[in-house]
SEMITI-944083 format. One record per residue: x, y, z of N, C-alpha, C, O in turn. Coordinates in steps of 0.001 Angstrom, whole numbers, padded with zeros to 6 digits, always signed. Each point is the difference from the previous one (the first is absolute). Example, Ala and Ser with C-alpha at 12.3 -4.5 7.8 and 13.67 -1.06 7.14 Angstrom:
2
+013190-005690+007800-000890+001190+000000+000900+001200+000000+001036-000019+000665;-001386+001069-001385+000820+001190+000060-000770+001090+000730+000509+001108+000169;
//
This chain:
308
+078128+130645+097247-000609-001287-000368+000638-001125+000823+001216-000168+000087;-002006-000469+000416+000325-001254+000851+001062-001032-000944-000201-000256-001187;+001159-000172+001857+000471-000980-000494-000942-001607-000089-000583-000468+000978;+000612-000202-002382-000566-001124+000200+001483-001145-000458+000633-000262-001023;-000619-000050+002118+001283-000725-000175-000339-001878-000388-000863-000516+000710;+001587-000457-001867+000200-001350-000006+001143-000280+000722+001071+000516-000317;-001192-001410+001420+001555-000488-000200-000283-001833-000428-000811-000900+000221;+002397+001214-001136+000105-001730-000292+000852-000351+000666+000430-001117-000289;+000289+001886+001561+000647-000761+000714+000202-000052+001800+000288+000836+000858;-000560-002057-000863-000190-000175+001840+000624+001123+001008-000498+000654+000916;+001821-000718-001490+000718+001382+000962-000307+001330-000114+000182+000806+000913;-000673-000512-002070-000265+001325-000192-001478+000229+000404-000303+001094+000476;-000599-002021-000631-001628+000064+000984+000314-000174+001148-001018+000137+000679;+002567-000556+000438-000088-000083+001550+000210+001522-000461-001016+000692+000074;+002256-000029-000566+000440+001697+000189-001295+000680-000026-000280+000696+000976;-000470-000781-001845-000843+000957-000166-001138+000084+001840-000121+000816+000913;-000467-002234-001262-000199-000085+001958+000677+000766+000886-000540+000843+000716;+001921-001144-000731+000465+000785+000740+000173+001331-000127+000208+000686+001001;-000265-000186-002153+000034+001602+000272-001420+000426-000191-000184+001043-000629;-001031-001824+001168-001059+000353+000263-001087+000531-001007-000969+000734+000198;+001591-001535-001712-001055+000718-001197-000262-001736-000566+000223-000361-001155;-000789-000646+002383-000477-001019-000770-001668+000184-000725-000571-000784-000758;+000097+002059+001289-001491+000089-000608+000500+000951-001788-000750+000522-000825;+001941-000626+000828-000002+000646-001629+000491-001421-000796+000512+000093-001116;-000647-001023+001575+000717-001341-000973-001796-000580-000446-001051-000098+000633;+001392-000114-001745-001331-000535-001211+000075-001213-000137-000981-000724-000166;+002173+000334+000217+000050-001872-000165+001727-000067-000024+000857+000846-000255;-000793-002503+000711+001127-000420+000017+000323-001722-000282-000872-000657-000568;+001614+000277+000816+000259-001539-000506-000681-000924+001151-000526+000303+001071;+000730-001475-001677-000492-001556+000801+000802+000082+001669-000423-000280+001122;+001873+000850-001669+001094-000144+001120-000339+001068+000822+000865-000108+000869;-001563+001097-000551-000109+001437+000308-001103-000749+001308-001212+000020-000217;+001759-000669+001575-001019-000345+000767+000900+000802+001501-000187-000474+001121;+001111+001672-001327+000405+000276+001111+000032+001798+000005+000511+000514-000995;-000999+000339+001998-000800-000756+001097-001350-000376-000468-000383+000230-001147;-000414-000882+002157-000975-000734-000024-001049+000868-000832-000952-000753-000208;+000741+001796-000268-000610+000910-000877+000101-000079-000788-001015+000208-000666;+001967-000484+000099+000775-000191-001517-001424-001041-000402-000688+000004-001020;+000627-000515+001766-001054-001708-000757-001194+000279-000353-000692-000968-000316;+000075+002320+000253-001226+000825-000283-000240+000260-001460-001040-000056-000656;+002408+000389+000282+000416+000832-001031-000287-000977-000944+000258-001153+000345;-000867+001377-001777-000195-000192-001101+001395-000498-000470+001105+000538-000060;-001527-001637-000216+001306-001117-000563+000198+000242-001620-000897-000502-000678;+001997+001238-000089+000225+000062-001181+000587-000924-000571-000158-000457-001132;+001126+000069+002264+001120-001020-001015-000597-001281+000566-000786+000114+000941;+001041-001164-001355-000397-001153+000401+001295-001303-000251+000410+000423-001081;+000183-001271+001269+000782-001383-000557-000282-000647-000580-000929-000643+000489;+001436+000070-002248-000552-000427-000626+000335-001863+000440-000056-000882-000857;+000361+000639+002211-000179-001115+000651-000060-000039+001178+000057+001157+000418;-000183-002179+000734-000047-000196+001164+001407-000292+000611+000372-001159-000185;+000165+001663+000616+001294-000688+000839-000591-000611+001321+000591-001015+000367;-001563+001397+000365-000112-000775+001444-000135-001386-000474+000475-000892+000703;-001186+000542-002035-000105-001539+000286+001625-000570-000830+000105-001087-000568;+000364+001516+000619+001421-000313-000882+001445-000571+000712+000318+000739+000932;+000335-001513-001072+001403-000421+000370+000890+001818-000245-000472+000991-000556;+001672-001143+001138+001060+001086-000597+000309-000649-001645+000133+000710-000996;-000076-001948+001012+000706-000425-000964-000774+000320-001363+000541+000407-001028;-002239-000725+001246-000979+000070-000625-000248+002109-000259-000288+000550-001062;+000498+000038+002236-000235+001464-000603+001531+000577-001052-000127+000625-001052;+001228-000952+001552+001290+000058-000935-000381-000167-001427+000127+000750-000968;-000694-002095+001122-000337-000312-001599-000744+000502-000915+000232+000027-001209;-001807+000678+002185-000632+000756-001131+000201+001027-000135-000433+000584-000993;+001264+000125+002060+000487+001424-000315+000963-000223-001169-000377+000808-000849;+001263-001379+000439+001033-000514-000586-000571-000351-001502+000518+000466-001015;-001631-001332+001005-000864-000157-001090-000461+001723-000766+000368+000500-001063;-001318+000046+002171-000844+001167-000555+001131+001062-000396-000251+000790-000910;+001630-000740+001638+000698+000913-001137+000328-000034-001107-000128+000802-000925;+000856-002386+001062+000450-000195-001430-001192-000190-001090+000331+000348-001133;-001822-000897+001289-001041+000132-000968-000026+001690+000194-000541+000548-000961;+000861+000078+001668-000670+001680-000195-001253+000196+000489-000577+001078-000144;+000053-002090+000756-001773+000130+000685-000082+000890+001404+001047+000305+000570;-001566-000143-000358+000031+001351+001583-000460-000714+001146-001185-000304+000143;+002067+000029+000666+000175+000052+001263-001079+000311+000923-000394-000798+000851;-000134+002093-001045-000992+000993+000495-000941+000493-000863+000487+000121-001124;-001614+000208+001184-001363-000473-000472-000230+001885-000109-000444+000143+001139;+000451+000697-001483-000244+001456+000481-002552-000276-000088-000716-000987-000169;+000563+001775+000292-001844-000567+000494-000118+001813-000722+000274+000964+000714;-000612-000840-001839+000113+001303-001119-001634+000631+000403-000296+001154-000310;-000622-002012+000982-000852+000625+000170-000172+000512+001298-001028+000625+000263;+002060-000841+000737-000377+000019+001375+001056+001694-000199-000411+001084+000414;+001525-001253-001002+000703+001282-000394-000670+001274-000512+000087+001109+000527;-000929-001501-001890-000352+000740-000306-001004+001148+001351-000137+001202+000226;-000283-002340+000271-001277+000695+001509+000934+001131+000413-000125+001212-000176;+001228-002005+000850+000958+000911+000721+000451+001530-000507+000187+001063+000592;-000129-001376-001614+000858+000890-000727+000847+000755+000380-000090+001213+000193;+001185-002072-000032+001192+000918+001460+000345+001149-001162-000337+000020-001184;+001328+001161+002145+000891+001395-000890+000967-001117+000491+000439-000614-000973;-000005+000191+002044+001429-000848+000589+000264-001508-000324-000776-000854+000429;+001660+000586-001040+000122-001415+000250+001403-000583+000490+000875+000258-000827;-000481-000855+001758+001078-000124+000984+000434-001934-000537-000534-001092+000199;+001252+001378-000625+000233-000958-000440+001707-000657-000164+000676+000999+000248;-000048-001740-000433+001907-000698+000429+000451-000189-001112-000626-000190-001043;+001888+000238+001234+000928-000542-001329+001257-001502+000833+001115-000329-000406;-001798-000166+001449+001214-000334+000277+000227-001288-000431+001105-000413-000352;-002718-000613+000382-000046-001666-000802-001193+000371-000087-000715+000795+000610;+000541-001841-001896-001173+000055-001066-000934-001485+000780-001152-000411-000134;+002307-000040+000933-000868-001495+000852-001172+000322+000995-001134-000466+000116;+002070+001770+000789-000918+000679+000900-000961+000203+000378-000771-000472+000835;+000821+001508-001731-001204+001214-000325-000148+000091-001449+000623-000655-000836;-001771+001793+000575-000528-000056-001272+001568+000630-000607+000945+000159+000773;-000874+000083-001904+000818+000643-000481-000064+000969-001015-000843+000878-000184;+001912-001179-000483+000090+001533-001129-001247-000306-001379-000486+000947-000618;+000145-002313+000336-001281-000505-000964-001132+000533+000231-000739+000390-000905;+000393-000285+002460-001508+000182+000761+000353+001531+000186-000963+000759+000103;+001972-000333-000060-000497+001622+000811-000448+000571-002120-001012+000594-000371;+002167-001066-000501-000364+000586-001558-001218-000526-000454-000374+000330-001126;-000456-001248+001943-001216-000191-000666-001114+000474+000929-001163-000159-000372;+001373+000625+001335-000675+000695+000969-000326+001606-000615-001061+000571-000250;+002548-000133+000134-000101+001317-000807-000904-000321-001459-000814+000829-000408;+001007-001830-000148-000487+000421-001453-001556-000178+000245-000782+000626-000716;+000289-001520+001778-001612+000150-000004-000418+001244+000631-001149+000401-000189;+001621-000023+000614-000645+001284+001049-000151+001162-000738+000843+000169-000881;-001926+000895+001047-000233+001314-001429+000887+000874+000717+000683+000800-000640;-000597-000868+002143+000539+001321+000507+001148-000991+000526+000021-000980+000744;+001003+001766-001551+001261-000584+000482+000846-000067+001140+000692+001010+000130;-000550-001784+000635+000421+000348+001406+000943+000095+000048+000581-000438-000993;+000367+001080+002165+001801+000174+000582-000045-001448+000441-000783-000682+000661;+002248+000426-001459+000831-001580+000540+000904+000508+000918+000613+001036-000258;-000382-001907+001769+001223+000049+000539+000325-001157+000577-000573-000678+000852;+001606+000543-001453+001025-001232-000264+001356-000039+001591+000861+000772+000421;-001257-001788-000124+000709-000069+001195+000756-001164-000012-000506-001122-000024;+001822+001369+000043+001166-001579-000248+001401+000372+000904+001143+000314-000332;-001798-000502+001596+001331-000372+001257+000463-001209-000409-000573-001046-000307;+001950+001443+000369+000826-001061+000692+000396-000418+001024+000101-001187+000311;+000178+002154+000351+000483+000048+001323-001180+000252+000924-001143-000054-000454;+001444+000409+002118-000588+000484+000844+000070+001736-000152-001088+000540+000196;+002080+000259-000475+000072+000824-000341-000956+000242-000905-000761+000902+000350;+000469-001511-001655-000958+000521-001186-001706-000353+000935-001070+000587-000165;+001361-001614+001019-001583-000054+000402-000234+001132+001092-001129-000173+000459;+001673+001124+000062-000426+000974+000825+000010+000948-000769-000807+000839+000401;+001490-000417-001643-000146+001052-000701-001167-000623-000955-000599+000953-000499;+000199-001855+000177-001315-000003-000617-001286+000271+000862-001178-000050-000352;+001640+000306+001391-001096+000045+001140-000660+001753-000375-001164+000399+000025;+002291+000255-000314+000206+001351-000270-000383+000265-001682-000529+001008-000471;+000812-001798+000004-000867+000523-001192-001145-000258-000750-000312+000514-001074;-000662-001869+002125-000931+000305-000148-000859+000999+000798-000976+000632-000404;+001382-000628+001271+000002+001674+001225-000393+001030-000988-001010+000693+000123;+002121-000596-001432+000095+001548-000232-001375-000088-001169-000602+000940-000517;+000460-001916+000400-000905-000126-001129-001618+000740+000320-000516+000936-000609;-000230-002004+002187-000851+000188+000736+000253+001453+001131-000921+000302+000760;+001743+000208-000758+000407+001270+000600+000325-000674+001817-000367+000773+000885;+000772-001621-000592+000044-000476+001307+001387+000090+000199+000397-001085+000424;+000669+002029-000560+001149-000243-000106+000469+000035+001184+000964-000735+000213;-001571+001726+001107+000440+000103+001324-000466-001093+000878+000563-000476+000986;-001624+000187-001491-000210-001870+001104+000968-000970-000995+000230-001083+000540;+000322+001220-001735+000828-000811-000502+001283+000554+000427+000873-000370-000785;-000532+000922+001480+001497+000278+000557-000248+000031+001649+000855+000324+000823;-001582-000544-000667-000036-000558+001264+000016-001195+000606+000552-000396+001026;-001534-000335-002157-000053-001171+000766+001231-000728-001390-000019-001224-000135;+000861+001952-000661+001113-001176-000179+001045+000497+001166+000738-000910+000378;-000565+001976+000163+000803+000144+001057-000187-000852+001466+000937-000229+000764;-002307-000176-000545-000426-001221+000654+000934-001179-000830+001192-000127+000278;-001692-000515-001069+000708-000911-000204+001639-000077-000539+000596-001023-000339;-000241+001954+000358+001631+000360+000052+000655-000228+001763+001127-000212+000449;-002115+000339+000002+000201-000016+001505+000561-001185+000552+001017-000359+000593;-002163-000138-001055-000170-001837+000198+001353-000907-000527+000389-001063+000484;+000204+001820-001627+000754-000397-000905+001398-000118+000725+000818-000900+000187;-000954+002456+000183+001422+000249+000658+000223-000617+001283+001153-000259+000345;-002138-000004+000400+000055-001114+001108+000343-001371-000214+000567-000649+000879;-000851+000203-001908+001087-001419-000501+001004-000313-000424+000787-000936+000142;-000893+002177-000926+001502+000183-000927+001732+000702+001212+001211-000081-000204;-002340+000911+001780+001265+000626+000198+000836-001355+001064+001188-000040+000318;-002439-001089+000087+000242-000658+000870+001606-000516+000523-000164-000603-001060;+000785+000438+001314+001204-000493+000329-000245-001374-000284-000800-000595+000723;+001438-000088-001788+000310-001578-000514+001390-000792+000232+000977+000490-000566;-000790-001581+001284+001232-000033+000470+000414-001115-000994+001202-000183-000188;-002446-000842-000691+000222-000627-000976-000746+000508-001260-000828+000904-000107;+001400-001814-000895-001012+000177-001195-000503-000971-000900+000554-000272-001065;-001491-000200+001437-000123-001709-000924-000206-000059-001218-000983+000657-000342;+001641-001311-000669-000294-000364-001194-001918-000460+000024-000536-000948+000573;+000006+001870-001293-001648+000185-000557-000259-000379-001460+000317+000720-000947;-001058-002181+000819-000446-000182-001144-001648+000145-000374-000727-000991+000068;+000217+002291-000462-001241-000092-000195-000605-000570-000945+000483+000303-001091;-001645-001253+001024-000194-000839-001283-001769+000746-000432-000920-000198+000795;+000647+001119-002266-000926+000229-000553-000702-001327-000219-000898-000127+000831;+000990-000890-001644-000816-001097-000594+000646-000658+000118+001203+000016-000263;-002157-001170+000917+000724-001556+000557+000350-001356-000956+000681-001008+000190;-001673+001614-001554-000452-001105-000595-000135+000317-001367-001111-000185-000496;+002295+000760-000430+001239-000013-000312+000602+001230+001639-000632+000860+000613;+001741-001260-000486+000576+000795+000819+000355+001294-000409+000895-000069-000843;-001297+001456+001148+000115+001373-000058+000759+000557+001177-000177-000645+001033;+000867+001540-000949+000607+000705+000407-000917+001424+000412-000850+000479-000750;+001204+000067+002063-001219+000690+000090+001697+001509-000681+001225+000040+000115;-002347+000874-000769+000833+001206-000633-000356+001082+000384-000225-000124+001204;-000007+001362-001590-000226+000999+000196+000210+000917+001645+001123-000063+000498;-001650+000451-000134+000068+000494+001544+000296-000801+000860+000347+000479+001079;-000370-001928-001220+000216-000713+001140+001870-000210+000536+000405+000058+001161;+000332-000270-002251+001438+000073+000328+000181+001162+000880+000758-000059+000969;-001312+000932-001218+000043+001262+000945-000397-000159+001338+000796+000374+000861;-001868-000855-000520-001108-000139+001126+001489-001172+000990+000638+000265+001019;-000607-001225-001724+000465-000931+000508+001601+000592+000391+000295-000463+001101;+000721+001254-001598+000794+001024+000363-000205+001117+001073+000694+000199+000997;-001751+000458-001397-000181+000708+001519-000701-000750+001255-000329+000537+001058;+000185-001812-001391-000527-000741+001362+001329-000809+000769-000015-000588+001081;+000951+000743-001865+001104-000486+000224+000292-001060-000247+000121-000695+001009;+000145-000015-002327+000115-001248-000846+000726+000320-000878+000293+001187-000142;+000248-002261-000778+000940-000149-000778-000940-000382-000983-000515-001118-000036;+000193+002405-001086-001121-001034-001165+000843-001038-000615+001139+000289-000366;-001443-001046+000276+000589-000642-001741-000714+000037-001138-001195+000278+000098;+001703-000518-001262-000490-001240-001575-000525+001416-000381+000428+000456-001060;-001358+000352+001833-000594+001667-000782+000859+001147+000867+000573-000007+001089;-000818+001143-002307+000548+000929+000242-001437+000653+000254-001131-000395-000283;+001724+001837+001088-001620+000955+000250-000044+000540-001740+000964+000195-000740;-002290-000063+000468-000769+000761-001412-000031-001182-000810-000742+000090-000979;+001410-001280+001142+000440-000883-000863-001711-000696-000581-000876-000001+000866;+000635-000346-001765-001343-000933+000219+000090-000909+000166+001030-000632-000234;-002050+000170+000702-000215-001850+000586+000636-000757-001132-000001+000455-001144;+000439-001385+001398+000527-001250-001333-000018-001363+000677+000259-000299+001166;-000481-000146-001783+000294-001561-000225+001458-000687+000864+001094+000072-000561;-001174-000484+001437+001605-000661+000568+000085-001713-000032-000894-000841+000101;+002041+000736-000244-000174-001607+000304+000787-000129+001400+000512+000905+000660;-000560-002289-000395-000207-000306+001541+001274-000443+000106+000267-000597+001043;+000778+000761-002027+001590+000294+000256+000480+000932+000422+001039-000139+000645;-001717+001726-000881+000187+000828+000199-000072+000055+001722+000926+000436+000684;-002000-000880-000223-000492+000300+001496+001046-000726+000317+000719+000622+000782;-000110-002199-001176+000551-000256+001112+001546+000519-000421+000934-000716+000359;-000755+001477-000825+001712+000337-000373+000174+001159+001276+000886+000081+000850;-002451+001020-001143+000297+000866+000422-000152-000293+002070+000284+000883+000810;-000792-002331-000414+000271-000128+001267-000772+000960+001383+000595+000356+001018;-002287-000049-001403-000502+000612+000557-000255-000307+001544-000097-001192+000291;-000023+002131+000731+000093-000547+001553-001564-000138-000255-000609-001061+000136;+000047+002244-000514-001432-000062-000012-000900+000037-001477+000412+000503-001045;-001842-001218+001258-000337+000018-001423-001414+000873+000462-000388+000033+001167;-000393+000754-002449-000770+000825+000515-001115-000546-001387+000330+000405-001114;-001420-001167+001198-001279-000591-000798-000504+001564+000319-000255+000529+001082;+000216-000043-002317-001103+001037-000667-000580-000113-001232+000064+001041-000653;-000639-002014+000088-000803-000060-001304-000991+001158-000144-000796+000452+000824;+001035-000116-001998-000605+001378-000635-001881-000288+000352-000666-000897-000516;+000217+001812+001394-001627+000098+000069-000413-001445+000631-001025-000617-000288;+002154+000154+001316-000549-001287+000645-000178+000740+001336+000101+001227+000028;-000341-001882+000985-000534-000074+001401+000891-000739+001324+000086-001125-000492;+000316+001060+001247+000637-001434+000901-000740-001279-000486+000433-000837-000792;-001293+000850+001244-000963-001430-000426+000453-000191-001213+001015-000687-000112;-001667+001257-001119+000314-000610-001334+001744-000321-000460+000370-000692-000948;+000337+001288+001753+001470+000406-000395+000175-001591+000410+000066-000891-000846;+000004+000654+002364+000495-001112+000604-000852-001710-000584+000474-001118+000199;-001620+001397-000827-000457-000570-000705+000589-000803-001495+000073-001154-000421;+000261+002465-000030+000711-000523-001485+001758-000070+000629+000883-000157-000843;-000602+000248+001926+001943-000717+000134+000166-001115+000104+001128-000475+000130;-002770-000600-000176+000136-001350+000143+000801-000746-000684+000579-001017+000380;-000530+001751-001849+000475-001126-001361+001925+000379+000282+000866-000874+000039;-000603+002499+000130+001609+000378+000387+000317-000622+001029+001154-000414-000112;-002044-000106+001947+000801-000422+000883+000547-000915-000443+001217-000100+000155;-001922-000838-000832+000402-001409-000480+001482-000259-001252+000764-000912-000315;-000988+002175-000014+001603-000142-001029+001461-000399+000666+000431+000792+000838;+000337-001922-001136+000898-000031+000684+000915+000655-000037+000848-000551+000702;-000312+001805-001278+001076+001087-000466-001308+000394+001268-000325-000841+000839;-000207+002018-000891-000975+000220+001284+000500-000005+001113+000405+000823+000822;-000510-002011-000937+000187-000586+001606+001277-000261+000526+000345-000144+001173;+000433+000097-002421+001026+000570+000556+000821+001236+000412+001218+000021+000175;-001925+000822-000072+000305+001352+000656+000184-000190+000956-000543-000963+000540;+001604+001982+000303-000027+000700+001139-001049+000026+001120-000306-000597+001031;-000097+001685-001854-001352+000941+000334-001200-000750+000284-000818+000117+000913;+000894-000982-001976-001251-001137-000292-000033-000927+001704-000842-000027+000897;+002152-000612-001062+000368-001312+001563-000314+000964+000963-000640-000408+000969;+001038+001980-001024+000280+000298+001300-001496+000716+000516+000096+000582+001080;-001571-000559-001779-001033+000267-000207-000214+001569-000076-000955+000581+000517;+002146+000123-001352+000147+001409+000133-000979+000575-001026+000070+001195-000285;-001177-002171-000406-001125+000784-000521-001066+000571-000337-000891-000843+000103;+000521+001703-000414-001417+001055+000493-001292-000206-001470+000068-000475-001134;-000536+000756+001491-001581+000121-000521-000397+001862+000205+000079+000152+001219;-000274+000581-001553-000397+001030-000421-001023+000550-000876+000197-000402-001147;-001107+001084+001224-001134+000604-000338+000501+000870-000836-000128+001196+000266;+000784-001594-001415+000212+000830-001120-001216+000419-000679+000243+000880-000826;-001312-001167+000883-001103+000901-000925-000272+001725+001256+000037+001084-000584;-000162-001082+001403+000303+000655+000871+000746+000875-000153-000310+001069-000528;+001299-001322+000909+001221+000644-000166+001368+000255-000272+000778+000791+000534;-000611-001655-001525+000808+000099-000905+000307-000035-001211+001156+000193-000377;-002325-000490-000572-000339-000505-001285-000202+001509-000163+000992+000646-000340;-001953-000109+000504-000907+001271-000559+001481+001472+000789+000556-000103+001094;-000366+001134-002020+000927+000979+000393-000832+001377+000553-000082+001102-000542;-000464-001545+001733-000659+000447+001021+000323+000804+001126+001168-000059+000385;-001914+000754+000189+000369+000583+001812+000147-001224+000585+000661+000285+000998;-000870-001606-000968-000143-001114+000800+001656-000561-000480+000435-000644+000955;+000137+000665-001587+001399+000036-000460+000797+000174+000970+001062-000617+000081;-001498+001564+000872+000802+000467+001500+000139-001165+000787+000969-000615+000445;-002982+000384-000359+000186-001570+001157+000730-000986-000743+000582-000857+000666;-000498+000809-001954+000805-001428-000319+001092+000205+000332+000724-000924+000373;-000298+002239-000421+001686+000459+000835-000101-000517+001558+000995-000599+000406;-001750+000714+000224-000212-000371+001505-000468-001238-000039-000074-000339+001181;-000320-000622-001920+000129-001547-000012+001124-000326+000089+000393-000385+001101;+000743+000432-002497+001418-000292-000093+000864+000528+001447+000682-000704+000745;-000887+001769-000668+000361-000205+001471-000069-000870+001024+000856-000607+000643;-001912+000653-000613-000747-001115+001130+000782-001402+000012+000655-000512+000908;-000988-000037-002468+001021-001273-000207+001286+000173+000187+000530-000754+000816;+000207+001640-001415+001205-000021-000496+001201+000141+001944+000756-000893+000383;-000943+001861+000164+000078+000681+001330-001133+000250+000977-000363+001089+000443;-000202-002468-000147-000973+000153+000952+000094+000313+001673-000647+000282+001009;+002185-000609-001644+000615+000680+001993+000011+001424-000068-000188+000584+001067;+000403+000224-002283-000199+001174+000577-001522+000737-000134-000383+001121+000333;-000040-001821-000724-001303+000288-000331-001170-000491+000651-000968-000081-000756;+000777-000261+001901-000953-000185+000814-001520+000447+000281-001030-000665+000118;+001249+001859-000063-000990+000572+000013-000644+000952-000836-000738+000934+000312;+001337-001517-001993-000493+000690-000898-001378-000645-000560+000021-001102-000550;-001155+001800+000706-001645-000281-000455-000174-000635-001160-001206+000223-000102;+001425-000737-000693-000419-000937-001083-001425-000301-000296-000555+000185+001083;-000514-000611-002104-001186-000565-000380-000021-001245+000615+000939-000728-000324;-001744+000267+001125-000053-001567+000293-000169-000708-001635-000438+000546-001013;+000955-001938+001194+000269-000589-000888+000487+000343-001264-000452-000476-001041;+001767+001651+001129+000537+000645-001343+000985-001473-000187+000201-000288-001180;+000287-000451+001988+001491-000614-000369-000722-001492+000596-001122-000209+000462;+002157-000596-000668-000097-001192+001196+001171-001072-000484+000156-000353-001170;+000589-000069+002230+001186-000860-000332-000605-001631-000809-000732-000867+000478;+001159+000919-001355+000186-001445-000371+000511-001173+000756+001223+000101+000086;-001642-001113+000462+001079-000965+000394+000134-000804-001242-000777-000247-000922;+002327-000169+001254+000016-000667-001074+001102-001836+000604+000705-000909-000436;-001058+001214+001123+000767-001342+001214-000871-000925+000009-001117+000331+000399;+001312-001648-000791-000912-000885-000029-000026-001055+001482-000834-000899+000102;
//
């Protein structure tokens, strides 16, 4: 019997693409637009608001609102499911901000007559995102193009990580600009094997809340703008209201225009195969002398000036 697979989450509809069983996926979320196929697919989950027309300050707040009332985030569409009627549903444990979560996959199960297999995927690390690569592999039976092509991107890996670094700069990556977040999970890592000094997060740690004492105690050379599911454009957009803070501006990093704009919806937000290139961005910034001629996405990064 054919697999009819849901996914509710962006990274796990790129894996499945990639191990070549995107014609067994039945539906997937609003966020599920990569690759460009994904956008075909029968939309289950939906947002029970708009963030494009929203401030950071303004999406903080209603996420912040809809937990504490208990209202849902994410919209599940019970009739577009029922059509589907996945056996699979691929779904995260890692934030409930994200992706759908543990509410939508138990009410997914309770509408459906034929009960489908849950698999629950919650990396922390870069490590947990190549071995999840492998177990949705084992699920869809693709386990030998899933050990191949994570040995491809182990490749890639070990080419940054074996590089010879003769410095190591203090790296402050910032999740949300507007309360200030800390980026957590895989990225302390990423930013370590690119050869940086994370601060304020530990790797597996989750995103939190920082204040802007913290950044300047800890004295970053470089600052790295990744807002969760933003873009360059939208990122460098909302740092208007932070350039202007005078703690801000008084950084280092800040005078000396050491900061980036990054395509975190891309590749670094979602715990993806594209997780690699965000490893080969941080590079790029962090040690761009040794890194010259490493291939990057046009417009993944772009320096901030911040020199008036």
């Amino acid at each position: 019997m054919p697999n009819r697979i849901v996914s509710f989450l962006p990274s796990a509809t790129e894996i499945l693409y990639e191990l070549g069983v995107g014609d067994q996926i039945v539906g997937v979320t609003h966020e599920c637009n990569y690759p460009e196929q994904a956008k075909t697919k029968p939309r289950i989950i939906h947002s029970s608001f708009n963030p494009d027309t929203m401030t950071s300050q303004e999406i903080d707040n209603k996420v912040v609102d809809l937990m504490h009332s208990g209202k849902d985030i994410y919209i599940l569409d019970e009739d577009i499911l029922k059509k589907a009627n996945p056996n699979l549903i691929i779904s995260q444990g890692i934030c409930e901000v994200c992706s759908p979560y543990t509410k939508e996959v138990n009410r997914a199960v309770t509408i459906l007559d034929n009960k489908p297999e849950v698999l629950i995927l919650d990396p922390r690390n870069l490590d947990d995102i190549l071995t999840n690569i492998l177990d949705v592999a084992k699920k869809v039976g693709k386990e030998k193009e899933a050990q191949n092509f994570i040995d491809s991107l182990k490749k890639r890996i070990t080419y940054i990580q074996t590089k010879p670094k003769k410095s190591k700069p203090k790296i402050l990556c910032v999740e949300w600009l507007d309360p200030l977040f800390t980026a957590g999970h895989w990225v302390p890592q990423l930013v370590e094997m690119a050869g940086g000094i994370n601060g304020i997060s530990s790797t597996g740690d989750q995103s939190r809340r920082m204040e802007i004492d913290e950044t300047i105690k800890f004295e970053p050379d470089i600052i790295i703008l990744m807002p969760c599911g933003f873009d360059v454009k939208r990122t460098i957009l909302e740092y208007e209201k932070l350039a202007n803070n005078p703690q801000w501006k008084s950084l280092g990093a800040v005078q000396n225009s050491k900061i980036y704009a990054v395509n975190a919806n891309e590749y670094f937000s979602k715990p993806g195969p594209r997780t690699v290139t965000g490893l080969e961005i941080l590079a790029k910034i962090i040690h761009p002398e040794l890194f010259p001629d490493l291939k990057i996405p046009d417009g993944s990064f772009q320096k901030i000036n911040t020199k008036n």
